[in-house]
C-alpha positions in Angstrom: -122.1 -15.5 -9.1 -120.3 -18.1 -11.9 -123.5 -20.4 -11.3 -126.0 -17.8 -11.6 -124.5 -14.9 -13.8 -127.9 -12.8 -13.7 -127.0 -11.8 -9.9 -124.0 -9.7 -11.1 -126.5 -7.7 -13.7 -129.2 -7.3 -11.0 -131.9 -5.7 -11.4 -131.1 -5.0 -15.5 -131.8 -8.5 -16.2 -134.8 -9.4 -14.0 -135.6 -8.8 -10.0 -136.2 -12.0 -8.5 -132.8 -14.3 -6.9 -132.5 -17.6 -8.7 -133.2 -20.5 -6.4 -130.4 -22.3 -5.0 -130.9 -25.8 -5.8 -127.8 -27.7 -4.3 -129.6 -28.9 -1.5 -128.9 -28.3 2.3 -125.4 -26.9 2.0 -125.3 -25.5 5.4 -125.2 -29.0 6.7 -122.2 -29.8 4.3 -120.3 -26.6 5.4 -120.8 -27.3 9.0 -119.5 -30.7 8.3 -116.2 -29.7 6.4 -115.4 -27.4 8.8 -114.9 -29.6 11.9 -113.6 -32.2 9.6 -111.4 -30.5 6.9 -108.3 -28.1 8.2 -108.1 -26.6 4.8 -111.1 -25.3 5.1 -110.7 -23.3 8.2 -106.9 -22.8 8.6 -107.2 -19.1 6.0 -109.6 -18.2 8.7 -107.4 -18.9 11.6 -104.5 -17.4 10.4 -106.5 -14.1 9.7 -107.7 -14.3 13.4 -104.5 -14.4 14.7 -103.3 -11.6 12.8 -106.3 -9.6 13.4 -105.6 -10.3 17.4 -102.1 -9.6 17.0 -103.0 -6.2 15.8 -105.5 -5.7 18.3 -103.2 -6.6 21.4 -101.0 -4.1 19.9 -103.1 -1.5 19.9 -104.3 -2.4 23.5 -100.7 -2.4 25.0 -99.5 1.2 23.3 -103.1 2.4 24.1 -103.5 3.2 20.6 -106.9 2.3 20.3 -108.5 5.6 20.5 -106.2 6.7 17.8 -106.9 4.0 16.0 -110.8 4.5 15.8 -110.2 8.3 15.1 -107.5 7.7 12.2 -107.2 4.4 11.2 -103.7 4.4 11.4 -101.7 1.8 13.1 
């Protein structure tokens, strides 16, 4: 959205998407992410959290509750 600030007033200012021209940045991310632990280590620790949680739920047999209420 900073690099293209007509996406956050879409459609007022105009229908069409500008066209990304960085280049192939899906080979780049790829990249980073098997070489650069930065880049993933946010993710991991929210997976392991979001497991934790989840075991939880699986041990108490919450998960039924959970679905119905959201409530942990």
């Amino acid at each position: 959205m900073w690099l293209y600030p007509n996406i956050l007033f879409w459609p007022y200012l105009g229908w069409k998407f500008p066209a990304r021209p960085e280049g192939n940045w899906v080979n780049s991310d790829i990249v980073r992410l098997i070489t650069d632990p930065t880049y993933y280590l946010s993710e991991l620790i929210g997976f392991a959290i979001i497991a934790y949680f989840f075991i939880r739920l699986f041990r108490k047999k919450e998960i039924k509750c959970f679905l119905n209420k959201g409530k942990l």
